[in-house]
N, C-alpha and C positions, 0 to 999 in steps of 0.2 A: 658528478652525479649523473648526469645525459649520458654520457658513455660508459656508467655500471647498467644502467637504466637499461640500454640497447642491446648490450651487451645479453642482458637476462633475456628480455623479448626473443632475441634470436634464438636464445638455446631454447626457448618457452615452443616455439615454431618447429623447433630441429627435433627435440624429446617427443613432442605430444603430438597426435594426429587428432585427436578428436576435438571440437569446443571443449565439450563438456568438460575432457582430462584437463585443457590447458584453463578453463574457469576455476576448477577443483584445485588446481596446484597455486594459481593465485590465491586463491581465498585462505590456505594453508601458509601462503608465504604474508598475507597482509594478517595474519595472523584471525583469523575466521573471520574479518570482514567479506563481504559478499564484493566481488567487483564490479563495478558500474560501464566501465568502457567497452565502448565494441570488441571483440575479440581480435575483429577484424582490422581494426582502424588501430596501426603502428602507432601511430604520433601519439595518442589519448593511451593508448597500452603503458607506452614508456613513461607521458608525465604519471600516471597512477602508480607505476612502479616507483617514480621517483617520491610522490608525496607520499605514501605507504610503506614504502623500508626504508628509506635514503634522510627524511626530513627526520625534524623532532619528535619523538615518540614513536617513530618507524623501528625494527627491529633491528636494520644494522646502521641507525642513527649517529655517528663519531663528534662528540663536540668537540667543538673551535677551541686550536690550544692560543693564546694569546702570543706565547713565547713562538710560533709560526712564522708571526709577520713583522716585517720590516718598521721602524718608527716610521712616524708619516712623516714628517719632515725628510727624511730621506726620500721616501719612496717618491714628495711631491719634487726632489732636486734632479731624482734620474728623470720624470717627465720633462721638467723645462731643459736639462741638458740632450734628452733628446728632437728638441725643437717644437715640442710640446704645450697644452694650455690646463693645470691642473684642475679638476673637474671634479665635484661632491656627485655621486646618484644618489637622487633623495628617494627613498620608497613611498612616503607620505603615508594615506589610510590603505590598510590593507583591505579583506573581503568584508571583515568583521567591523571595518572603522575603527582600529585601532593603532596604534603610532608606536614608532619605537622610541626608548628611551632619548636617543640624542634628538630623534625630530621633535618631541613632544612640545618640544618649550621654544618654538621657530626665533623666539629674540635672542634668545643663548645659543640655539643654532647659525645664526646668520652672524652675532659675535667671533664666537670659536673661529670659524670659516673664514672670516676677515684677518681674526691673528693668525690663522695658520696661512694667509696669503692667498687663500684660493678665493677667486673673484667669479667663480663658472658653475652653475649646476646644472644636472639633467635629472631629466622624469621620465616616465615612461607611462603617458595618461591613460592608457586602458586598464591600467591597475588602481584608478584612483575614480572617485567622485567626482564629477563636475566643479561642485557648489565648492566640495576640498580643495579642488585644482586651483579655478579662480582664485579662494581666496588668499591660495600659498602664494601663486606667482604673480598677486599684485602687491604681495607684504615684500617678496624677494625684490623684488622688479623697484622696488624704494628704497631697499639697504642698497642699490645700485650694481645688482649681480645679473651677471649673461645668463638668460636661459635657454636650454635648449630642451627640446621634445624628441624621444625615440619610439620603436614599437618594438625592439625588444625581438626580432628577427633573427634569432641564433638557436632556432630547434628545426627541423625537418616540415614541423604544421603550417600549413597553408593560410598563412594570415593574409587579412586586408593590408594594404601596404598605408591606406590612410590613417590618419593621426585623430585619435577620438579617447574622451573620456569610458567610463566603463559605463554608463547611461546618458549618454547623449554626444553630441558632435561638437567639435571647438567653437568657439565664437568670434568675430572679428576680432575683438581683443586677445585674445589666447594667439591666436594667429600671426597677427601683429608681432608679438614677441617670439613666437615659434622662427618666426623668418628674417626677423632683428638679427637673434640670435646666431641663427646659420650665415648670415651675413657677415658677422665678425670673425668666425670661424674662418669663413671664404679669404675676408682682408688678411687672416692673419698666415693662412696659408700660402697665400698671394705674395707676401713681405717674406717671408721664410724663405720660400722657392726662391726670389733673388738675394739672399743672404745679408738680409735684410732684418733690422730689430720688429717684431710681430705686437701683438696684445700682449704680453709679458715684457717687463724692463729691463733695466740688467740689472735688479736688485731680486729680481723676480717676480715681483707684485703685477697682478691685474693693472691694463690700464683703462681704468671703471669709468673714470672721468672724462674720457674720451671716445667712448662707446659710440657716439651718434658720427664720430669721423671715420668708425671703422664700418659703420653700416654702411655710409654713405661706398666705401671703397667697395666694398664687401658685392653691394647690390649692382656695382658697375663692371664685378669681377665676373660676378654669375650671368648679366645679361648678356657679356660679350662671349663666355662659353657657353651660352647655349645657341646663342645666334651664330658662333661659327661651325658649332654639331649639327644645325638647320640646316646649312648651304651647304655639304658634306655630301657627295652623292655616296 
């Protein structure tokens, strides 16, 4: 989708000389919707292009054939065969507060998750609520799952590189788990790099019950690389 997206922008840049032509040809392509973004600002051009033809109801909109993708149970054995830790992205509330069908029911959700073996999620909290966030990653954070926090840094726009809900800033708690998190990542990376058994077993399951031995490793893995990036002339 990002790269039909850019792809159109450019020829939008290369075709038209004027605003006006390349507003006029948008508004015809979102189908008489009026465009809202700068004309000037690439990054906002493209996601517009992208939410306005590309997404549901856009006009070269392609739904998901199921028959596409891989079973999960496969898809989750080529991760741990490539020394990998299998990981749910949860979307949580969207703009509207609305949930998707799998997240809707978080106990059926953290069940599924647990048979399918996956012991890891991420979020990406500037797409979520505050009050949403909390209260997901202290329901998860008890069924005994790794959380982690992204920002979702894979478009050209010039984001904050910090970690925030989408009305307000993490709170020691959220934090706490944010850096837990990255911490077991860090151990498990750490264990792998010397060929070495990581967070995953050899049956493949999370090792959930042991989460607080992989911070511990984890936060002694990060202190000593960045203390030796420090003295680095």
């Amino acid at each position: 989708e990002r790269h039909i997206a850019k792809a159109i922008r450019v020829k939008l840049h290369e075709i038209f000389g004027s605003d006006s032509e390349k507003i006029s040809f948008l508004k015809n392509l979102y189908n008489g919707k009026e465009p809202i973004a700068d004309i000037s600002d690439h990054n906002r051009i493209e996601e517009e292009i992208r939410a306005n033809l590309l997404k549901a109801g856009g006009t070269a909109y392609v739904p998901e054939n199921a028959k596409a993708f891989l079973p999960v149970p496969e898809i989750i054995s080529f991760i741990i065969d490539a020394g990998g830790i299998p990981c749910y992205p949860v979307l949580l509330d969207d703009k509207n507060g609305s949930y998707t069908d799998f997240e809707q029911d978080q106990d059926q959700l953290a069940d599924r998750l647990i048979e399918l073996g996956v012991g890891c999620i991420e979020l990406i909290p500037g797409r979520n609520k505050f009050e949403n966030l909390s209260r997901f990653v202290g329901f998860m954070e008890k069924r005994g799952f790794i959380i982690l926090f992204g920002t979702e840094h894979n478009t050209p726009l010039l984001m904050p590189l910090t970690v925030k809900t989408s009305d307000r800033p993490l709170d020691s708690y959220l934090n706490k788990v944010a850096y837990e998190g990255a911490c077991v990542i860090a151990a498990h990376q750490y264990l792998k790099s010397g060929q070495e058994e990581g967070f995953i077993d050899e049956k493949g399951l999370a090792k959930t019950s042991r989460k607080e031995e992989f911070v511990i490793l984890g936060k002694a893995v990060i202190e000593k690389f960045l203390s030796e990036k420090s003295i680095k002339p």
